[in-house]
C-alpha positions in Angstrom: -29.1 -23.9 44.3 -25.7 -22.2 43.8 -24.0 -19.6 42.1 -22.6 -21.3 39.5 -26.2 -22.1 38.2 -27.8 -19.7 38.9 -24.8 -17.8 36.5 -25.9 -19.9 33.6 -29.5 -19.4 34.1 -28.4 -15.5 34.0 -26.2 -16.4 31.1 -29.0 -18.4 29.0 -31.8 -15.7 29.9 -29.6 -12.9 28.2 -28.9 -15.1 25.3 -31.2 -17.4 24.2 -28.5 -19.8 23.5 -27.7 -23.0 25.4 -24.7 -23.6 22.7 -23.2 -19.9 23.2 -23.9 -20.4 26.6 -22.1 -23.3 27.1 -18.5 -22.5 25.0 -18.7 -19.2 27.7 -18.5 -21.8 30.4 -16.4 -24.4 28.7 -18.8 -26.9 29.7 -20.6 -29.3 27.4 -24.3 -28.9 26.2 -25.8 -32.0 28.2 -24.2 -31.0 31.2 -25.5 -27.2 31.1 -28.9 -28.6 30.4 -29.0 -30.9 33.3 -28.1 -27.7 35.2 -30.6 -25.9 34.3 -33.2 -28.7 34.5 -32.3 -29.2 38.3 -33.0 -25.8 38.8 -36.2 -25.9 37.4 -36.8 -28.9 39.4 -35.5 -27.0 42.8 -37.9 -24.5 42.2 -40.8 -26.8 41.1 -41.3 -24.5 37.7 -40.6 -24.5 33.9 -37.8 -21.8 33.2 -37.6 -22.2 30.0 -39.6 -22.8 26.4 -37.2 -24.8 24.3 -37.8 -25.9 20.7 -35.3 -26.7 18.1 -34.5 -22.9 17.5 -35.1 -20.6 20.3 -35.2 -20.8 23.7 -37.2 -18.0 25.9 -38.2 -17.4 29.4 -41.3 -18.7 30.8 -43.5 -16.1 32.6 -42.2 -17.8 35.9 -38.0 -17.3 34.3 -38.7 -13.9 33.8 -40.0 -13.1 37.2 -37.3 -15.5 38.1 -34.3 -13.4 35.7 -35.4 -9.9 37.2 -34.3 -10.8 41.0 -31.4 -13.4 40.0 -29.0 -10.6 39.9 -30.0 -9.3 43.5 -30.0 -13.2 44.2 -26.5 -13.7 43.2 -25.1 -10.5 45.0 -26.8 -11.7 48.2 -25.4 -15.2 48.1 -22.0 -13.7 47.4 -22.2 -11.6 50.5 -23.3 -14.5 52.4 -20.0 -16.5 51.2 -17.9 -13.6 51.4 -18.9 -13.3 54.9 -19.0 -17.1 55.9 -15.3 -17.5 54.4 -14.0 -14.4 56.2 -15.9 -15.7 59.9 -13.6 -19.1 59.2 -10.8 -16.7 58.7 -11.3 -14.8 62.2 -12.0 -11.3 60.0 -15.4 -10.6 61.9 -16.5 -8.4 65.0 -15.4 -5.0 65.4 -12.2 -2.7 65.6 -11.6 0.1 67.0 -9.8 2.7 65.7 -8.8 6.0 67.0 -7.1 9.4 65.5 -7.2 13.5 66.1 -8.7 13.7 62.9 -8.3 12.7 58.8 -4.8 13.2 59.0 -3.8 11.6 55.6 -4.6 10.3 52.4 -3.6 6.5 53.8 -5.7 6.9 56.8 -9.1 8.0 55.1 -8.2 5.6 51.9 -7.6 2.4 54.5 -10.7 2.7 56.7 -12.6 2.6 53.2 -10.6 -0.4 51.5 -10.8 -2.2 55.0 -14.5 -1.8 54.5 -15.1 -2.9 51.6 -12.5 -6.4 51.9 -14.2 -7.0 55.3 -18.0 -5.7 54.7 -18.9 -8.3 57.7 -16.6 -6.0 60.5 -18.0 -3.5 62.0 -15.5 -0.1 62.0 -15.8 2.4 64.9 -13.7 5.2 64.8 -13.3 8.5 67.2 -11.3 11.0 67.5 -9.0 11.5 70.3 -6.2 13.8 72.0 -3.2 12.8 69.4 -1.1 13.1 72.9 -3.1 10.4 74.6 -3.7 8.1 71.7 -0.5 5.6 72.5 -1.8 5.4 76.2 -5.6 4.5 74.6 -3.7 2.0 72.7 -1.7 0.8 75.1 -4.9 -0.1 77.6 -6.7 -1.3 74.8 -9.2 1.3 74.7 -8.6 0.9 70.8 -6.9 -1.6 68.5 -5.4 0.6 66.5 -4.2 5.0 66.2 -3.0 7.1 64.0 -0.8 10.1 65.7 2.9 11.7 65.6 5.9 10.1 65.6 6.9 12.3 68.7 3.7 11.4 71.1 4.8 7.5 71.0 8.0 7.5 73.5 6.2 6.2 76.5 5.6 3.1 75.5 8.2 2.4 72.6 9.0 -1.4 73.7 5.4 -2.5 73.9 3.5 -0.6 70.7 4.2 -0.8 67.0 4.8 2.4 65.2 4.5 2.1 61.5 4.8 5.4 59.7 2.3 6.1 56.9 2.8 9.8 56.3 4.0 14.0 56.8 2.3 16.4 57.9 3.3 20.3 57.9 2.4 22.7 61.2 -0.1 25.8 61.8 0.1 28.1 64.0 -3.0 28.6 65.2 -4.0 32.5 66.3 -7.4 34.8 67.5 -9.3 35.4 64.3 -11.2 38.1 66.7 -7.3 40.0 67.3 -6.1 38.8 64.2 -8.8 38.6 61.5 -7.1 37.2 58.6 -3.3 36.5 59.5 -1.2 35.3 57.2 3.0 34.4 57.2 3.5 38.3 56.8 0.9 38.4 60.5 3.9 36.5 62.1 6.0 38.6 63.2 3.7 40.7 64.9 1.6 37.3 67.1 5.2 36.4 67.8 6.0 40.0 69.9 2.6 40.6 71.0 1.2 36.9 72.5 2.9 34.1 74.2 2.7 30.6 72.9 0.3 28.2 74.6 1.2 24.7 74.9 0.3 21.0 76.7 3.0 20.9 79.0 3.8 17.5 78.3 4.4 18.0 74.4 7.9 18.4 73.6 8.3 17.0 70.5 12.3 17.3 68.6 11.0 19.4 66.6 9.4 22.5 68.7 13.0 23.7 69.3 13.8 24.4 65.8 9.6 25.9 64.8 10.7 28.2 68.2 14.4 28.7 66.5 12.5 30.0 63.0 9.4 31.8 64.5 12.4 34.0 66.2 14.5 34.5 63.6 11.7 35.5 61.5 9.8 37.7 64.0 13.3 39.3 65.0 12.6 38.4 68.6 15.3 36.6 71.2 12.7 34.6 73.6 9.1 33.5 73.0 7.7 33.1 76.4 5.6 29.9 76.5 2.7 29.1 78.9 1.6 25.6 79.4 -1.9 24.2 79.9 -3.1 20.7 80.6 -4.7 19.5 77.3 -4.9 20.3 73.9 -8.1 21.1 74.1 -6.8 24.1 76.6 -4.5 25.6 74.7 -7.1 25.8 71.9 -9.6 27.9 74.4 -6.6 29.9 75.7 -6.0 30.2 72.1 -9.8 31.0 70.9 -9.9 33.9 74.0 -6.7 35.5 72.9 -4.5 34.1 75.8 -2.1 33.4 73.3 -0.9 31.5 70.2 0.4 28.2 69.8 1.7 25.7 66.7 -0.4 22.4 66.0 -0.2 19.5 63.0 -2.3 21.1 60.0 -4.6 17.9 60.1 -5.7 18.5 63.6 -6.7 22.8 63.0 -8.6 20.9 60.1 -10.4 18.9 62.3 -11.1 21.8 64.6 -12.0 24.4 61.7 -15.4 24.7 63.4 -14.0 26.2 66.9 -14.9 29.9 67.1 -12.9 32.5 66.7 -9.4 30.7 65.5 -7.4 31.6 62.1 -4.6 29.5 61.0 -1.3 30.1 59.3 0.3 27.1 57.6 4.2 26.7 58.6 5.5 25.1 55.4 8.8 26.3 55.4 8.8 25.7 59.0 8.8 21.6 60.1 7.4 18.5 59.5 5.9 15.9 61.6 6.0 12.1 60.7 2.3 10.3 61.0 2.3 6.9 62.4 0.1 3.9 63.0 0.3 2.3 66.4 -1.0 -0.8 67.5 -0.1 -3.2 70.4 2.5 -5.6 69.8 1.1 -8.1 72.3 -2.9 -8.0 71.2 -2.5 -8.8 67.1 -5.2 -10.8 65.8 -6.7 -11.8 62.1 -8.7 -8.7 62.2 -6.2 -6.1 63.1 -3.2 -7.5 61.0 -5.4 -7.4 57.8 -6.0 -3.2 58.5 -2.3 -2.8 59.1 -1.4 -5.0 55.6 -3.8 -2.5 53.8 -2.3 0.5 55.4 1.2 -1.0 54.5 -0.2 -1.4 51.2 -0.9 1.8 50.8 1.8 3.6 52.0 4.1 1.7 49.5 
């Protein structure tokens, strides 16, 4: 039994025409009906009523006709799976990011999944900071971050970029119920910003440069914390403010008591793909093709 059979069986059943049936196929008559007679001989059953006119389903073709479809779905699936093990495109990657930071990355997980139904997809969410050091121990096979958290290990990982993002600053909704730009000036002169002391991306300097001009102020004083994860508590008690990408205060929408203030006038960051150059495979260079893809 294969699919190409069981096709004209499905073909036939709709209908009732071995003729019609077989111009569809561009096979000849005799050779569709031997088909269809070794099917009927697989199964040890009549599929068919033929007479010089007609042709209709047996109660046994009908049964037969309402589970082909299922049949056929199954045994593509089983092929589809079977060619892609020969290929190396089974077992499981790992994939890490600080949350849905773009269009491409949500789009990509889903066309990988549905190319490679056989792979199994884990993905978590991790400090953006710590993701090239994750990657870089093979924790994961593959992160999505900023362009300015890959500089420790630029010789070894791959940085494809696949996106922007803007900044927020992110602010006590408890002392500052529903800030917006005009709140600015004001968090600026009243809190200091709260940062991981080992972020210093290019493009702080000039977010610092603008939050000063605008807020009329010479020096923001800055504390530094250990994680991002601590600057968003000092942030939550009102220990300070600080500026994070907009697809990470997404991600943390649900913390408790923080607003957020979009900065698009302010910077951009650039969102990159990282993988290790050394550990490629089958599996991993077929997620980073449809990411490429999609960032065309």
């Amino acid at each position: 039994m294969n699919l190409e059979t069981l096709q004209y069986f499905q073909y036939i059943a709709k209908y009732k025409n071995i003729t019609k049936a077989a111009k569809h196929f561009f096979i000849s008559q005799s050779t569709l009906s031997r088909q269809i007679m070794a099917l009927e001989s697989e199964l040890d059953t009549q599929l068919f009523i033929r007479n010089n006119k007609n042709i209709e389903l047996t109660d046994a073709g009908k049964v037969f006709n309402k589970d082909c479809d299922l049949f056929i779905k199954h045994m593509q699936v089983i092929t589809e799976n079977v060619q892609a093990a020969s290929q190396g495109n089974v077992g499981t990657l790992r994939i890490t990011s600080p949350g849905d930071l773009c269009k491409t990355f949500y789009d990509s997980l889903i066309l990988f999944q549905e190319r490679f139904p056989s792979v199994q997809l884990v993905v978590e969410a991790y400090d953006f900071n710590e993701i090239p050091t994750a990657i870089q121990y093979g924790v994961y096979n593959i992160g999505f971050t900023f362009d300015f958290a890959t500089t420790t290990y630029e010789d070894e990982i791959e940085s494809i970029p696949i996106g922007t993002d803007v900044f927020s600053l992110a602010v006590s909704s408890k002392l500052f119920p529903n800030p917006s730009i005009d709140s600015i000036s004001e968090i600026v002169k009243s809190l200091p910003m709260v940062l991981p002391y080992y972020t210093e991306p290019p493009f702080l300097k000039r977010i610092i440069h603008e939050l000063q001009h605008y807020s009329g102020v010479k020096k923001i004083k800055t504390n530094y914390v250990n994680t991002t994860d601590s600057v968003m508590l000092d942030v939550s008690l009102g220990l300070g403010f600080s500026i994070i990408p907009t697809c990470v205060s997404i991600s943390k929408s649900g913390m408790e008591n923080i607003s957020y203030i979009q900065l698009d006038n302010f910077a951009n960051g650039t969102i990159v793909m990282l993988y290790k150059k050394s550990m490629t495979s089958g599996l991993l260079n077929s997620f980073v093709d449809i990411v490429k893809e999609l960032s065309m």
